[in-house]
N, C-alpha and C positions, 0 to 999 in steps of 0.2 A: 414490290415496287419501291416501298418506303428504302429499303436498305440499298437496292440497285442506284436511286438517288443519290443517297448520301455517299456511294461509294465513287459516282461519279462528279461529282461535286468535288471529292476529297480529289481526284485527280487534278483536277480542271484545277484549284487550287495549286496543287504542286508544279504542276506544268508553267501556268502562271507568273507562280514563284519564282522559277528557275528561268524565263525570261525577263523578269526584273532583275535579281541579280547578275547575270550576263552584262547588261545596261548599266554598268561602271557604279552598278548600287543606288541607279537614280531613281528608282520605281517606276519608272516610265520611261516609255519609246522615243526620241527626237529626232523629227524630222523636219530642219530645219525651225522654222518659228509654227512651226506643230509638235505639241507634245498628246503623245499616246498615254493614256493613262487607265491600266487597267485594273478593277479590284474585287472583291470576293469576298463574304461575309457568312461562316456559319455559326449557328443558332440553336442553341439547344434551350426550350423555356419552360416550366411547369408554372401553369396559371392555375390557381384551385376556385375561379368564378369564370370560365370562360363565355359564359351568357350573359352575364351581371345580374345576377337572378337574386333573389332572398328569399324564396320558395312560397310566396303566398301571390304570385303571377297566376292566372290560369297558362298562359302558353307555357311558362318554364315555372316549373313546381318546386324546381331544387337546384341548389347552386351544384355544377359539374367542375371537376378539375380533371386536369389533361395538360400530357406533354406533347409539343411542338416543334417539333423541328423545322426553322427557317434557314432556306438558301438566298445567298441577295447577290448577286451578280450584277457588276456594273462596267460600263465603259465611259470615260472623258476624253476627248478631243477640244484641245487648250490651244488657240491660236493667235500668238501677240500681233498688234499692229506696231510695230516700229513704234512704241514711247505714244503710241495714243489710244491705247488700250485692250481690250482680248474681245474673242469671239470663243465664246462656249456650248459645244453641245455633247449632253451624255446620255445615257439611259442605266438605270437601277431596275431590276423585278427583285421580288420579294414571295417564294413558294413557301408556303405554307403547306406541313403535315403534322394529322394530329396522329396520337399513337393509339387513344380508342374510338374517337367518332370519328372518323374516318372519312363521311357525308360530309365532313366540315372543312375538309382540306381547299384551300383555295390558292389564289396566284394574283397578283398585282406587276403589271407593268407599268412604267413613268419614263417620259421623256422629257429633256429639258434644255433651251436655245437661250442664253443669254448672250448681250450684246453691248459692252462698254466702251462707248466712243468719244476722245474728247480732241477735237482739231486745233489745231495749232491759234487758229482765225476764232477761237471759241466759241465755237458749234459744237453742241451736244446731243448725245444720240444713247438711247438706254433703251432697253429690252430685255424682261423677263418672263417667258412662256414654257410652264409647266402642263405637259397632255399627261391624263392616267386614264389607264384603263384597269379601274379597278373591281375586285371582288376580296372582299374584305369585311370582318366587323366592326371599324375603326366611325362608320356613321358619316353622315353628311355633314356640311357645315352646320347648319342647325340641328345634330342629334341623332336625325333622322335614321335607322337602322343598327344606330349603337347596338352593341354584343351580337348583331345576328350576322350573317354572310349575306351581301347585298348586293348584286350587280350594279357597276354605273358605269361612266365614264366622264369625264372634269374635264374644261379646256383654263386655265387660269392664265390670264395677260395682262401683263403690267407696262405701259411702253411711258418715254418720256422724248423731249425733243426742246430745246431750250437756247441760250444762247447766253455766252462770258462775257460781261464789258469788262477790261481791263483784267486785274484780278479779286477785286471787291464785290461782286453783286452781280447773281445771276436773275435769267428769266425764264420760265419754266412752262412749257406746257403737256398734260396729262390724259394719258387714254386707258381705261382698264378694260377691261372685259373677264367676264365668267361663263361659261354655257355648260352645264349637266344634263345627259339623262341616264334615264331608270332602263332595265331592260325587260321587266315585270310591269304587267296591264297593273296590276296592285299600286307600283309605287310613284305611278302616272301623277301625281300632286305637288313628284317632289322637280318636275320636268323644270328648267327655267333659264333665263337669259336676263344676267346683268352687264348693265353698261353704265360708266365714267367716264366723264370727259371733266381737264380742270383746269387751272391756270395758279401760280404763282411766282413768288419772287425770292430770293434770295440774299442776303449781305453778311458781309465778314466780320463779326466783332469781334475777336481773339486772331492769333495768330493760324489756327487752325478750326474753326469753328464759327459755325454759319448760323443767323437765324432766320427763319424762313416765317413765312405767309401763304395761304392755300385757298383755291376757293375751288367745290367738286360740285358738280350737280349730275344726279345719276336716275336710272329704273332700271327695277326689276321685273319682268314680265313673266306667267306661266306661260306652258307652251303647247301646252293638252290640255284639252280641254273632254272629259267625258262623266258621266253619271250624276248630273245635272249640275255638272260646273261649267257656266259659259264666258264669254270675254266679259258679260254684264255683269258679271256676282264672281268673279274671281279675284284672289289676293294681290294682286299687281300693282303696283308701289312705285315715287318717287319718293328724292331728297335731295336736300341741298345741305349743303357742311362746308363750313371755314375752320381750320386749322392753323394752328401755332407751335412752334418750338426751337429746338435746336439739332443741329446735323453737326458731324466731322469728317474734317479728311481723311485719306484711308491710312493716314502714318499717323495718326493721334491717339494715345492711351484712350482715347474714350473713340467708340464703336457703335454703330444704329443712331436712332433717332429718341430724343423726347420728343414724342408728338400728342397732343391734346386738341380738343376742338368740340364744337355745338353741333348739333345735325338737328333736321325739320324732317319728317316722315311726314307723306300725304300721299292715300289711297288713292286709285281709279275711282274703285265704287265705293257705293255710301254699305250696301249689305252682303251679306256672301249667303250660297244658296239655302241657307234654313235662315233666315230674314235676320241675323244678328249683324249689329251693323260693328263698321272698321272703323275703329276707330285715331282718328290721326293723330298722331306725338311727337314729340321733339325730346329731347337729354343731348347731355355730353355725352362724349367721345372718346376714345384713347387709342392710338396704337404704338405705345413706347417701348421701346426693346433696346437697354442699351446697357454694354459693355466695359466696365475698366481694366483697363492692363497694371492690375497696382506692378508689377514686377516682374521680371522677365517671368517668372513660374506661379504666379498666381491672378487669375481673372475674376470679378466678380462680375453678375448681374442681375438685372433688375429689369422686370417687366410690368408695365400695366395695360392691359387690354378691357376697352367697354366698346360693346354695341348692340343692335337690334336687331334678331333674328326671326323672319315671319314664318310658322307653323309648315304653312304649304297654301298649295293654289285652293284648298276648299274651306279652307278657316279664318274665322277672323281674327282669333288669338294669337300672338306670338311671346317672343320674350323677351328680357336685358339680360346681356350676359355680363360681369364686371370681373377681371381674373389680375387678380397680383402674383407675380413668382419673383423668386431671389434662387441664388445659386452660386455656387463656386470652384471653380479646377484647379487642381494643385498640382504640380511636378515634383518631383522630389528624383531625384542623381538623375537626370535626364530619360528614365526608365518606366518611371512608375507613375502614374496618372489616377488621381483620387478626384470625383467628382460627386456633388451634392445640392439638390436643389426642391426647394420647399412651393408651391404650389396652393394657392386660393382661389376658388372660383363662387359666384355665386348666381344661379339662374335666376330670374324673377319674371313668373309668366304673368300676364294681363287675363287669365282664363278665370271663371268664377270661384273655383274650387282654391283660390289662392294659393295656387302651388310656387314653392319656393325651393329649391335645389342649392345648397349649400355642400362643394366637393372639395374634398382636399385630399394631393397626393404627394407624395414624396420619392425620391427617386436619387440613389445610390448606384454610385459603380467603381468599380479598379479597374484598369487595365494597365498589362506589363510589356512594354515593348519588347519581344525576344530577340529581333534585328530591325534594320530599317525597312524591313518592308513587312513583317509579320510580327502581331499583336495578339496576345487572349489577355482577357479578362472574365466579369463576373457581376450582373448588377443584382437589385433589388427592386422594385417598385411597391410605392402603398395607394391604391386608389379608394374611398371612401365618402360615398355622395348619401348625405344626412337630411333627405327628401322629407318635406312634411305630410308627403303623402305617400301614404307606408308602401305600397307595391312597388312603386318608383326607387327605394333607398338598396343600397348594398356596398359588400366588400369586395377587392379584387386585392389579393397577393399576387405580385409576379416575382419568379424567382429566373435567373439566365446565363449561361455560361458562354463565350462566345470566342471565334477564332476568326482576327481582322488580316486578311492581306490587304498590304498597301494603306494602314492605318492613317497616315497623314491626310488621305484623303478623302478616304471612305466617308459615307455621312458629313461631309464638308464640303463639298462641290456638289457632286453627286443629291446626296444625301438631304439637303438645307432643308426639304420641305417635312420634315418629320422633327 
């Protein structure tokens, strides 16, 4: 089965192929102000922790390594509006096979509807919505099923709706949405529905470069309720958060946002169902990700991320997560693509056993463009979480060969959410 795969795969790629180049070498189909954009990604990985195990777990006694073979098949459909902006929808899966545990083999699908609109009259209109249906060991937002194969499925929405006076100073208003669930009676805790709603403002102080003001106020709600978890003793959460920093236009060496900011957490209940109570907190914030173009062939960036992850619907513990990453891409003769990026994270749970999760990874890769529209390369990964509570701690080596059709876009449109 494993080889009939990949042999079909290797077709589907060639076939592909041979339709992008036909299409005057443009990687894509055009139809009118529709561009087709097809792409295809295989994977070959030897991971020597694929549980994240360090062998004194009762469920996993020993770290296992295993090679992997991933297919990722993707489709984009890119639609301009006439100089006021695009309408995007694509889908990426991602099959997974291993070559000994075989039980492990899994699939993820992802859909994704983005909507950038900006009117002449300065009305603004933005929408980002990611569906997955996933089975993966990749983990919830907060951890949840890290190294094991976990059914879920994710709805993630980010929508925005605003307005331009002149061209100095926007107005902004904000809707998010998240909705998961578990497809296991087991992982009923992790079930849940968040909701955002926000307001801010915008002005121009550089020639290209905004600073803005936020203000979000949100909950999180479980959505199952079983084995003596009820509406009255479950983890169910508001907050409120103001935000600061700065934005750029989309032609500016500099990319994403500094965004920093305070948030207030405050429980439904005072206990959860073994009588420990919830306790309400407040910290700063971060979700900064942002980009420089020193030069046509080289990018730096720089991320910092802080927030507050609550356990599950039957706990009252949660945690702070605070993660720095830097990184860099390099071009060199227009062919060759060197990337490298360093990774900090630190967990800090509020549980008694004062667990503290300190990870750091690192991650290397080459890729050589062979034509315009087909790519191999080769990376590296070092993942390494230095837990103060020995079960919790391990190593993951990943090693990966990889063969990109339609590299330009692959993992770039498609792709963002990973």
């Amino acid at each position: 089965m494993k080889k009939l795969l990949i042999l079909a795969s290797v077709a589907l790629l060639v076939f592909i192929c041979s339709v992008a180049k036909a299409s005057a070498q443009q990687r894509e189909i055009r139809l009118g102000h529709l561009h087709v954009i097809p792409s295809l990604s295989l994977e070959e990985l030897y991971d020597d922790n694929i549980y994240l195990g360090n062998g004194s777990s009762q469920i996993i006694e020993q770290e296992e390594a295993d090679w992997i073979t991933h297919t990722k098949p993707g489709l984009l459909f890119d639609y301009t509006l006439d100089g006021r902006g695009k309408i995007k929808f694509g889908y990426e899966g991602d099959f997974a096979r291993y070559a000994k545990n075989s039980f492990n083999d899994w699939r993820t699908n992802r859909s994704m509807l983005q909507v950038d609109y900006n009117a002449p009259g300065g009305l603004i209109v933005k929408l980002n919505n990611v569906f997955t249906d996933a089975e993966d060991p990749y983990g919830a937002p907060n951890q949840f099923g890290l190294g094991r194969k976990t059914k879920r499925w994710t709805d993630d929405c980010a929508s925005t709706v605003g307005f331009m006076f002149s061209d100095r100073f926007k107005v902004l208003t904000f809707y998010n949405f998240f909705k998961q669930r578990y497809d296991s009676k087991l992982d009923f805790t992790q079930n849940s529905t968040t909701m955002e709603a926000g307001v801010g403002c915008e002005t121009k102080v550089a020639e290209k470069t905004w600073l803005f003001l936020r203000y979000y106020a949100g909950q999180q709600s479980y959505d199952t309720h079983r084995a003596g978890i009820t509406s009255s003793n479950d983890a169910s959460y508001g907050w409120k958060k103001v935000k600061t920093g700065l934005a750029w236009d989309s032609e500016a060496r500099f990319q994403g946002e500094l965004n920093v900011g305070y948030q207030w957490y405050s429980f439904d209940n005072s206990h959860d169902k073994n009588n420990q109570p919830y306790n309400n907190t407040s910290s700063w914030v971060a979700d900064t990700s942002v980009s420089y173009l020193q030069t046509a062939t080289r990018t730096f960036t720089v991320s910092l991320l802080r927030n507050f992850q609550q356990l599950g619907a039957g706990q009252s513990g949660g945690y702070t997560n605070t993660a720095l990453g830097i990184g860099m891409q390099q071009t060199i003769m227009s062919r060759y693509l060197l990337g490298a990026r360093y990774g900090y994270s630190r967990d800090k749970y509020s549980s008694t056993d004062n667990r503290k999760d300190p990870i750091h990874r690192v991650d290397l890769s080459f890729r050589y463009l062979l034509s315009d529209w087909l790519a191999a390369g080769f990376g590296y990964s070092f993942n390494k979480n230095n837990s103060n509570i020995s079960g919790d701690r391990y190593t993951d080596n990943q090693f990966s060969i990889t063969l990109d059709m339609n590299p330009g876009f692959l993992h770039n449109d498609i792709g963002y959410w990973q």
